[in-house]
VEXZA-125093 format. One record per residue (C-alpha): y, x negated, z; residue number from 0. Coordinates in nm, 2 decimals, padded with zeros to 4 digits. Last residue first. Layout:
# residues N
(node (Y X Z) NUM)
...
END
This chain:
# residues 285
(node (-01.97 01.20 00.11) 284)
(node (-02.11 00.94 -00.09) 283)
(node (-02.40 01.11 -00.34) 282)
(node (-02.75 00.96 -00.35) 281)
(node (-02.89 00.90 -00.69) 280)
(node (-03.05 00.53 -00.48) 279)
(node (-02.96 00.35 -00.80) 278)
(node (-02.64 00.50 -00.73) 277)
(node (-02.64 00.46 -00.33) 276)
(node (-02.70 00.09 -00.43) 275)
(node (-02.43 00.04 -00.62) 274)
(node (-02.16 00.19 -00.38) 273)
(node (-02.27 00.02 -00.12) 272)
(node (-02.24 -00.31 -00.28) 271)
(node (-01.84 -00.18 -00.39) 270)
(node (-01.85 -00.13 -00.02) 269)
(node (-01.89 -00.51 00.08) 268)
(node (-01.76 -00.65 -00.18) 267)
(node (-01.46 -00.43 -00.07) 266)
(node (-01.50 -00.55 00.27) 265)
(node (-01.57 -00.87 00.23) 264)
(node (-01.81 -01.19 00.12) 263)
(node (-01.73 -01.43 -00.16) 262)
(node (-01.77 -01.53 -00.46) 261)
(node (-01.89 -01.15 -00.62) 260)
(node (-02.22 -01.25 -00.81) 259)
(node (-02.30 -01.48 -00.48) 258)
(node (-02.20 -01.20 -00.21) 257)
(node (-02.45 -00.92 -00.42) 256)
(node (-02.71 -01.19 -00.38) 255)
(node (-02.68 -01.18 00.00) 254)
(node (-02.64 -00.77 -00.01) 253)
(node (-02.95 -00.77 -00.18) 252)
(node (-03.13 -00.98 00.09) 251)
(node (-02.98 -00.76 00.37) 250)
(node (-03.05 -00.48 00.17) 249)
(node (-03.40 -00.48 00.17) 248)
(node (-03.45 -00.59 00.48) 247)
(node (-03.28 -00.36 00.63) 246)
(node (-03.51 -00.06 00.47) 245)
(node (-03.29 00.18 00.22) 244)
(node (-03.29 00.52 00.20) 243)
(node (-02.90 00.57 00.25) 242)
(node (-02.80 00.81 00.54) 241)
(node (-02.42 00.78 00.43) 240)
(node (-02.30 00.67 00.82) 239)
(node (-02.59 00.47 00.87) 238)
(node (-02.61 00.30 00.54) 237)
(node (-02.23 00.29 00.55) 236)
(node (-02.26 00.08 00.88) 235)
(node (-02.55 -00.15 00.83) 234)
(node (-02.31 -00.28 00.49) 233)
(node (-02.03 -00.34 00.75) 232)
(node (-02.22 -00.52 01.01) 231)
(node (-02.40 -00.77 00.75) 230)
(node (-02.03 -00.85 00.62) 229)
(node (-01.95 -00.92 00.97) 228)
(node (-02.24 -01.14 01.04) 227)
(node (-02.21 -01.33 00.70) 226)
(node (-01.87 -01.44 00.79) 225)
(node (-01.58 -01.20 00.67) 224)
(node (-01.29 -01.30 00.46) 223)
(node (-00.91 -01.31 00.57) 222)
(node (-00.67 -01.09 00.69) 221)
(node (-00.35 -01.17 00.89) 220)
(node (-00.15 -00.93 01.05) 219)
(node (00.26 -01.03 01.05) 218)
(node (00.46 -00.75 01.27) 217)
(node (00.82 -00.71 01.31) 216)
(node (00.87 -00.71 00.94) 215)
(node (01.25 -00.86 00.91) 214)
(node (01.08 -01.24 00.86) 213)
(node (00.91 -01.15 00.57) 212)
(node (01.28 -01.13 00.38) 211)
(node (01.40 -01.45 00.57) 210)
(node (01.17 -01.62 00.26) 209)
(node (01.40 -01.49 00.00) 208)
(node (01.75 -01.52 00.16) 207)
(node (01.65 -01.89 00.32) 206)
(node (01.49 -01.99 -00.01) 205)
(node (01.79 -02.15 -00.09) 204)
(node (01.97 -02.27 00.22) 203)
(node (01.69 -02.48 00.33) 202)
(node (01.75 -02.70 00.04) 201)
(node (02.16 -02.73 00.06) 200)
(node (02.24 -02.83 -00.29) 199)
(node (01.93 -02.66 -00.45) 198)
(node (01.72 -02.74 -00.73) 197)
(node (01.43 -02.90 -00.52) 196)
(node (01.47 -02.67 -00.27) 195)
(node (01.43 -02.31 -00.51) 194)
(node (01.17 -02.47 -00.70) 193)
(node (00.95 -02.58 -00.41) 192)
(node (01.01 -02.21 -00.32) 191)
(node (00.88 -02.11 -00.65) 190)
(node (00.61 -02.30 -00.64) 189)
(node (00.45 -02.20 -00.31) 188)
(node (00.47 -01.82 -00.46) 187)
(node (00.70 -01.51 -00.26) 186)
(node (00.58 -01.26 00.01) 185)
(node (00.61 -01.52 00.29) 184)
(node (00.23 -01.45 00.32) 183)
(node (00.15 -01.43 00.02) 182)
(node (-00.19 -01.17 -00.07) 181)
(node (00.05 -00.86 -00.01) 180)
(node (00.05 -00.55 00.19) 179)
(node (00.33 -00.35 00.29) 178)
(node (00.43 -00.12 00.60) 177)
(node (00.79 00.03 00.62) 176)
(node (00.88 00.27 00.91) 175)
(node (01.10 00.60 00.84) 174)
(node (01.19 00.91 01.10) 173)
(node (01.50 00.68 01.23) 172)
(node (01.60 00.66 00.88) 171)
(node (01.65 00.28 00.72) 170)
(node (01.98 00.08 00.77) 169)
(node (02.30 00.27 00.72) 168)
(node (02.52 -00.09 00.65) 167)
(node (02.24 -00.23 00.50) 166)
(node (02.08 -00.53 00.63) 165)
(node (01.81 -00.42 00.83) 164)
(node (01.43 -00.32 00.63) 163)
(node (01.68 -00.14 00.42) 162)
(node (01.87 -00.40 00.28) 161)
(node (01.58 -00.64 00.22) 160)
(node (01.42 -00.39 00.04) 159)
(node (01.70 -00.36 -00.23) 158)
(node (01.74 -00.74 -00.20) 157)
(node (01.33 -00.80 -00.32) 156)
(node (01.42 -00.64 -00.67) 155)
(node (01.58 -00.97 -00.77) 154)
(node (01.27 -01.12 -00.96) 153)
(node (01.38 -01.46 -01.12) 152)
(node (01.11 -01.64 -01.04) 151)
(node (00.82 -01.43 -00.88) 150)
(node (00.78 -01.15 -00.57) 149)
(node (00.49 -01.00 -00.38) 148)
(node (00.40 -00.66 -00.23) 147)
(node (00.05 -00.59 -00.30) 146)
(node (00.10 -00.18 -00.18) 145)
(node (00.42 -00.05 -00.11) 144)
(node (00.37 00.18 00.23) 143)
(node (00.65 00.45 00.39) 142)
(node (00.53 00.56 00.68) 141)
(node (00.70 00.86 00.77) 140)
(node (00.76 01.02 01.09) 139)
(node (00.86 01.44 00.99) 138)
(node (01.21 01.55 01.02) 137)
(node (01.29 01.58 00.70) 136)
(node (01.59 01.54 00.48) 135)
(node (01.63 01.16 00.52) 134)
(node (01.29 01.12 00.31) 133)
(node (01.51 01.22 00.01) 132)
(node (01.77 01.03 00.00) 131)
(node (01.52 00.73 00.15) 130)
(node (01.37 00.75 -00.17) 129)
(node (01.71 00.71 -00.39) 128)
(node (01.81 00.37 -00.12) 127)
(node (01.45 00.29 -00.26) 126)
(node (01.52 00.25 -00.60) 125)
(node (01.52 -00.09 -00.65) 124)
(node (01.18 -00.09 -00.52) 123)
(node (01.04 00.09 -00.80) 122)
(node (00.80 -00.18 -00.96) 121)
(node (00.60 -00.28 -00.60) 120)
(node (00.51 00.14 -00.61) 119)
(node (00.64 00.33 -00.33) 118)
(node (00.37 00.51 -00.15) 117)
(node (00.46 00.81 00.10) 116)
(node (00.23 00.84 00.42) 115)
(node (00.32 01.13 00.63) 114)
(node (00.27 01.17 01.00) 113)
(node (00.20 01.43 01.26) 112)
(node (00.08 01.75 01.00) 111)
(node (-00.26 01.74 01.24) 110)
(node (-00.26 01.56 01.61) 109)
(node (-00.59 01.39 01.63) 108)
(node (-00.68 01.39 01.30) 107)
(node (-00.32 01.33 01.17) 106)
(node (-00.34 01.03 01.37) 105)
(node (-00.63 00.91 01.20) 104)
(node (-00.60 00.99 00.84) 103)
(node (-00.28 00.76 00.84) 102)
(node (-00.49 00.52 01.07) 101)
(node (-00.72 00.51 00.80) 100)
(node (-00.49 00.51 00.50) 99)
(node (-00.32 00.15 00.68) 98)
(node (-00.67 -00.01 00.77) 97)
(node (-00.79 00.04 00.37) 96)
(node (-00.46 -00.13 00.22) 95)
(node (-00.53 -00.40 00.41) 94)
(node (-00.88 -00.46 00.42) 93)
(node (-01.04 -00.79 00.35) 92)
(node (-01.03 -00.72 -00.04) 91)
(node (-00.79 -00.98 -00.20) 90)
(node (-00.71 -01.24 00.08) 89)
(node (-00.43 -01.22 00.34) 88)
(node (-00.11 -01.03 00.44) 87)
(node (-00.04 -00.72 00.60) 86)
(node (00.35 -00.72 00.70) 85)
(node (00.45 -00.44 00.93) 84)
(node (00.78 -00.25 01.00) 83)
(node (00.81 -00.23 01.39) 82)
(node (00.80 00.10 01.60) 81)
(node (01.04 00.27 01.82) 80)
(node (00.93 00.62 01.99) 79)
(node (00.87 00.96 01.84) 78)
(node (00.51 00.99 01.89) 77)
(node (00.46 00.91 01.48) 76)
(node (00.63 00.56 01.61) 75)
(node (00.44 00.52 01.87) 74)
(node (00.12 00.60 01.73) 73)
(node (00.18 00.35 01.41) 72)
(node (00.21 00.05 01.70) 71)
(node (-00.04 00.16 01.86) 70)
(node (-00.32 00.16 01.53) 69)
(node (-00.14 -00.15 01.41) 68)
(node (-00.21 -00.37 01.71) 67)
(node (-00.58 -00.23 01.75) 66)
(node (-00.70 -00.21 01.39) 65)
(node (-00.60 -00.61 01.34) 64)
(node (-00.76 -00.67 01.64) 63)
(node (-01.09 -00.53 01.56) 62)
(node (-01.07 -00.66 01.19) 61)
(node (-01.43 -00.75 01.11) 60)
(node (-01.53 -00.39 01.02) 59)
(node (-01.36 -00.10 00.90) 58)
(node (-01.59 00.22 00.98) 57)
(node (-01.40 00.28 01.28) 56)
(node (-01.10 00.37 01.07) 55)
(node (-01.26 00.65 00.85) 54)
(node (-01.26 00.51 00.47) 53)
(node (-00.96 00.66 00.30) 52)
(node (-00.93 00.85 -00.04) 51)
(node (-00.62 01.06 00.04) 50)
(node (-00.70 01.45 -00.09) 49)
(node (-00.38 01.64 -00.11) 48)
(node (-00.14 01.38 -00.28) 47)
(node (00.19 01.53 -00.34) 46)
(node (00.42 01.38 -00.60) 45)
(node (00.77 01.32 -00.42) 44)
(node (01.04 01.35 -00.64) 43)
(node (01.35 01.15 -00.80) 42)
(node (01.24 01.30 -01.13) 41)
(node (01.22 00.88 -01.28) 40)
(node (01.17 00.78 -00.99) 39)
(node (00.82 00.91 -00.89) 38)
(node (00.77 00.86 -00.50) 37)
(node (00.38 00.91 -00.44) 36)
(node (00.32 01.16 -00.14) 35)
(node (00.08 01.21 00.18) 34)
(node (00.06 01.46 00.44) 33)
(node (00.08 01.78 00.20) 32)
(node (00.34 02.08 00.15) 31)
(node (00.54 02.01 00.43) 30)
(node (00.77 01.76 00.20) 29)
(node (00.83 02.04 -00.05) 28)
(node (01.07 01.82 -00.26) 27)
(node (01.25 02.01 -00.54) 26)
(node (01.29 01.96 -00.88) 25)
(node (01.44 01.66 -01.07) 24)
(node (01.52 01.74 -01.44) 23)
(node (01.33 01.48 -01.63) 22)
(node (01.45 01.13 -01.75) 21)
(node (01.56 01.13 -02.08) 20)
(node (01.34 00.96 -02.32) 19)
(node (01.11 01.26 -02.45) 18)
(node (01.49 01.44 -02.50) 17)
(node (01.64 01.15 -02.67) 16)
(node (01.32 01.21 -02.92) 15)
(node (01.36 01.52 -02.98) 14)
(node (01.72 01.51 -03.06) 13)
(node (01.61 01.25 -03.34) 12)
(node (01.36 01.47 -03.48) 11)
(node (01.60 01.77 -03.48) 10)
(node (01.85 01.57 -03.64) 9)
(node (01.66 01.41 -03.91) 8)
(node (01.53 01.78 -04.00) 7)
(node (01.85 01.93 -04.04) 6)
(node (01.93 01.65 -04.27) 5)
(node (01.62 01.72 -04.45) 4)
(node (01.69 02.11 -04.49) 3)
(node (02.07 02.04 -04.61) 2)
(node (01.92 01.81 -04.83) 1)
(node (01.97 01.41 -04.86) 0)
END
């Protein structure tokens, strides 16, 4: 081999170490926006400066589930206690939706009041890293992991187990946890069967795992509309996006939208919307 080739091995190879490296971190502006992605591998906060929300009185079918969350998120960005939160129910009855609105919602009423940082399901190990950072400010944070759930063999659930009370620091006073998942107790049927029937003390094995749902002070259930509800939503966005449609027409398209889809909700509900205000050519702002 060369001088020139060798030369050339070793800038390739240097190269490549230097795509694999993690980045140099920079600097968290955390006043810069109201709502953030947490990127590991640069230990930063990726701003988010447009949040696509639905506005909270536009969520139909979950009244109560509005209500509890709604006070219990304006006490904690007020500066008073507050309980982590555990949204759990079927795909598409609005849980991630309820927790962007109120997010919007405060900040409405009382602007640059609360920021809403996401953690992806993936990262959660590195949470003690995110709090680091979210320790620094002094603004109320919710900090949200979207479809929260755990399978066989997945340890990651400890790291948030720590921090939702365990941990010898705990989580900052300026930081509350909300999730969403389709399981309730955040882990599958069959792998807690697996867990007791494998076990020497049965209860004692899935105590760890399942106790995990147990540190969210709040469970809110979601589940699928009935027709009424459904029918309430869709009459809502036609009002609120002034679409040319007749209620006749879309109540018997909305019915045949429910049978392609399996099943009536709010994102069947709005991804209907959606299709007719294109066939419609009219814009949703």
């Amino acid at each position: 081999m060369t001088d020139n080739n060798y030369l050339t091995v070793l800038t390739r190879i240097a190269e490549a170490l230097e795509r694999q490296s993690p980045q140099k971190a920079t600097s968290n502006d955390l006043d810069c926006a109201d709502a953030f992605v947490w990127s590991p591998e640069t230990a930063r906060l990726e701003p988010i400066f447009k949040v696509s929300h639905l506005p909270l009185q536009m969520l139909q079918g979950i009244d109560l589930q509005k209500d509890i969350l709604l006070k219990n998120t304006k006490q904690f960005a007020d500066g008073f206690s507050a309980n982590n939160a555990l949204l759990w129910g079927a795909r598409g009855t609005g849980k991630s939706s309820i927790v962007k609105a109120i997010h919007a919602e405060l900040n409405k009423q009382t602007p640059k009041s609360l920021m809403l940082v996401e953690i992806h399901r993936e990262d959660l190990e590195t949470l003690p890293d995110l709090l680091k950072v979210l320790k620094t400010t002094e603004r109320r944070c919710v900090l949200y992991c979207d479809d929260l759930s755990f399978d066989n063999g997945d340890a990651s659930y400890k790291s948030l187990k720590a921090v939702l009370e365990g941990g010898i620091e705990g989580r900052p006073e300026n930081v509350i946890f909300y999730a969403t998942s389709n399981r309730r107790h955040l882990m599958p049927r069959d792998m807690i069967e697996n867990e007791r029937s494998t076990a020497i003390h049965a209860s004692e094995a899935v105590e760890e795992k399942v106790s995990l749902s147990d540190r969210f002070g709040l469970w809110l259930g979601f589940h699928n509309m009935d027709q009424e509800t459904y029918f309430a939503a869709i009459r809502g966005y036609v009002a609120e996006y002034g679409l040319n449609i007749s209620e006749e027409d879309w109540k018997a398209e909305a019915i045949e939208w429910t049978v392609t889809r399996g099943g009536r909700s709010g994102r069947v509900a709005w991804q209907y919307i959606q299709d007719v205000a294109g066939r419609l050519g009219q814009k949703l702002v």
